[in-house]
C-alpha positions in Angstrom: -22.1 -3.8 17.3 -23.4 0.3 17.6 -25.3 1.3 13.8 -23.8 4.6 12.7 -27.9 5.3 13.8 -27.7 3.9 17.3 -24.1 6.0 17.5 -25.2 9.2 16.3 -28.4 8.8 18.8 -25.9 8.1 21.5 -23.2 10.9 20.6 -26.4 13.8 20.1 -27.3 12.3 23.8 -23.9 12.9 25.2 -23.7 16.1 23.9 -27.0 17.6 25.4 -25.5 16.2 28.7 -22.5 17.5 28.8 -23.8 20.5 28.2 -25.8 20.8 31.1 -22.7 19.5 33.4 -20.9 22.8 31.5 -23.5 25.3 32.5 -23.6 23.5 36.6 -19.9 24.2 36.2 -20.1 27.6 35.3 -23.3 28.6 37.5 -21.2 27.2 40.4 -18.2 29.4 39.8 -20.8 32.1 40.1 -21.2 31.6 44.2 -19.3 33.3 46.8 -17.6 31.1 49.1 -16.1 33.7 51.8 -13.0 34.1 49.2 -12.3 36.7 46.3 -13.5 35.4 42.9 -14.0 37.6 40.1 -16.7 35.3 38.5 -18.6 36.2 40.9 -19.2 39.5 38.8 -20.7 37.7 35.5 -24.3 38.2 36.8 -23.9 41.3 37.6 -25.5 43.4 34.9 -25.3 47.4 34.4 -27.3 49.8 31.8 -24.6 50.3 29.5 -25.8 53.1 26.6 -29.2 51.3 27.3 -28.4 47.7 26.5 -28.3 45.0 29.9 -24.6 44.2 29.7 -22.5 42.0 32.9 -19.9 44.2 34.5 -17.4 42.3 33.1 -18.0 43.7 29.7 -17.7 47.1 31.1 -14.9 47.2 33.5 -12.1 44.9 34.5 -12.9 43.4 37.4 -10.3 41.3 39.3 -9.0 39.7 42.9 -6.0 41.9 43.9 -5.7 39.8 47.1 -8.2 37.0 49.3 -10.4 39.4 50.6 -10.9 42.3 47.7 -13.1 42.6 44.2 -11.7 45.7 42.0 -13.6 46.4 39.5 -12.0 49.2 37.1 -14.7 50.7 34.7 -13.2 52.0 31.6 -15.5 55.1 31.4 -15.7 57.0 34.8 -19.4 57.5 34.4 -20.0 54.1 34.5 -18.6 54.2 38.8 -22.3 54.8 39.7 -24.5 52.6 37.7 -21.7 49.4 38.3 -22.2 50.3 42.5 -26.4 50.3 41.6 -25.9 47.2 39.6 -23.6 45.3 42.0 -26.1 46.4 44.8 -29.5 45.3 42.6 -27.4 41.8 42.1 -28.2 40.9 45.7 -24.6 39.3 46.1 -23.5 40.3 49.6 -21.2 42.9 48.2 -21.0 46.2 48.9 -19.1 48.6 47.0 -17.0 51.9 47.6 -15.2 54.2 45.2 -12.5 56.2 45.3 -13.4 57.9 41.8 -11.6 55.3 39.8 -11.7 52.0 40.9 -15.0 50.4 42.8 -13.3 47.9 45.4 -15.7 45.1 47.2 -14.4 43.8 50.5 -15.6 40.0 50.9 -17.0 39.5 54.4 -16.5 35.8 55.7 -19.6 33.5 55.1 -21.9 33.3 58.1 -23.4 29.6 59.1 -26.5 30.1 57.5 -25.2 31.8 54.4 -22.8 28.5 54.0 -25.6 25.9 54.1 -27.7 28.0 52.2 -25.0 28.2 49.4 -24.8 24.1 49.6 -28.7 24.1 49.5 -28.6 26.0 46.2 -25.8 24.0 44.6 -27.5 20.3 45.2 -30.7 22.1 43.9 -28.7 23.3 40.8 -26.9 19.7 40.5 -30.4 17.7 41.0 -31.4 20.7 38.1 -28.2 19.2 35.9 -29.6 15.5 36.7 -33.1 16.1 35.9 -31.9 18.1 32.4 -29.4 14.6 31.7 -31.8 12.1 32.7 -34.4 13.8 30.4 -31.7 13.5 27.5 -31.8 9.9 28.4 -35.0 9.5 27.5 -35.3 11.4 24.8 -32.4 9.3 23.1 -34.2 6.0 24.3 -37.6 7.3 22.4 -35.8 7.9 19.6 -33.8 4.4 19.3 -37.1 2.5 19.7 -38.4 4.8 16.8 -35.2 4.0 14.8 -36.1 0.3 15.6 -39.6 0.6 14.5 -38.4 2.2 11.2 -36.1 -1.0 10.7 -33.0 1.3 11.1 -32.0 -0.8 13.7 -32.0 -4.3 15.2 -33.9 -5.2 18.0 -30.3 -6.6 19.3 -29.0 -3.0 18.3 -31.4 -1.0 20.0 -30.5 -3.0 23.5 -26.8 -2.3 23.1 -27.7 1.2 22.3 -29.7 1.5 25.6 -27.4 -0.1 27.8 -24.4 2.4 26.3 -27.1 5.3 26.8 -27.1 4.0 30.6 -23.4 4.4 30.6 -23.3 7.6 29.8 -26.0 8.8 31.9 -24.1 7.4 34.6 -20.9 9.0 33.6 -22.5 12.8 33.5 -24.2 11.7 36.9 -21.0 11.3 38.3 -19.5 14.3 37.4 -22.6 16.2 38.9 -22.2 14.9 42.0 -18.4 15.2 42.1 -18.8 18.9 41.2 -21.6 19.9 44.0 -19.7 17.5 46.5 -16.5 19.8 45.6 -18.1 23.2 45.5 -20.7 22.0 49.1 -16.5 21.3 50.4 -15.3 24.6 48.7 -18.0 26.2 50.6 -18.0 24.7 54.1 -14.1 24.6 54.4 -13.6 28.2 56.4 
């Protein structure tokens, strides 16, 4: 049976993990895939009163149908730096204005653009991997530490590792499952 040591070890573990599945899940929402997303906006950033702010902060930005951005500042003088910013971003957007809302159409994804997009997401999931398998460890070095002490049994620490395992494994899973889903989101045209 898991120490309340081995457990809290195990649970701090799971925690760093799934963070790093949370922030692959929301740096993938951040790619284009040929289809209006507004998310696509949140690393955007404009000069707002001198402070780095995303556009999203500044303006409502949303999908009005498959193939548009609007973004709708709520101060006027913001049209101009949101159009610099959106252009700086590198996203394959461009922008036009009619005075009062900046509207981006969304081109379709070319070949390369597509496998270049899947490049970047296994590189961002073998990222996630890298950041849970290092979590691993560090939980490992610290149950052989707790078993030094005499926190823990010998018996103990073994359990502990083989439940560490199964939790790596889970949070490796669910990388893969979401770069398989966003490599389909992408290639589906």
């Amino acid at each position: 049976m898991l120490t309340p040591d081995a457990k809290k070890i195990i649970s701090d573990s799971d925690e760093e993990m799934q963070m790093a599945v949370n922030y692959l899940e929301e740096d993938l929402k951040t790619y284009r895939v040929g289809k209006a997303n507004p998310t696509v906006m949140a690393n955007v950033i404009v000069m707002y009163y001198g402070v780095p702010t995303p556009v999203t902060q500044v303006a409502s930005v949303t999908a009005p149908d498959a193939r548009t951005i609007a973004i709708q500042p709520w101060e006027k003088k913001m049209i101009p730096l949101i159009e610099k910013a959106i252009m700086d971003a590198n996203i394959g957007l461009t922008p036009q204005n009619n005075g009062e809302v900046i509207r981006c159409n969304v081109p379709p994804l070319t070949e390369d653009r597509r496998k270049e997009l899947v490049k970047k997401a296994k590189a961002a999931g073998e990222e996630a991997k890298v950041t849970v398998r290092n979590s691993r460890r560090d939980g490992i070095e610290k149950l052989k530490k707790a078993q030094k002490a005499s926190l823990i049994t010998e018996d103990a620490e073994a359990e502990a590792e083989d439940e560490m395992q199964k939790v790596t494994d889970k949070y490796t899973k669910m990388v893969d499952e979401l770069v398989g889903a966003k490599e389909k989101d992408i290639m589906t045209v």
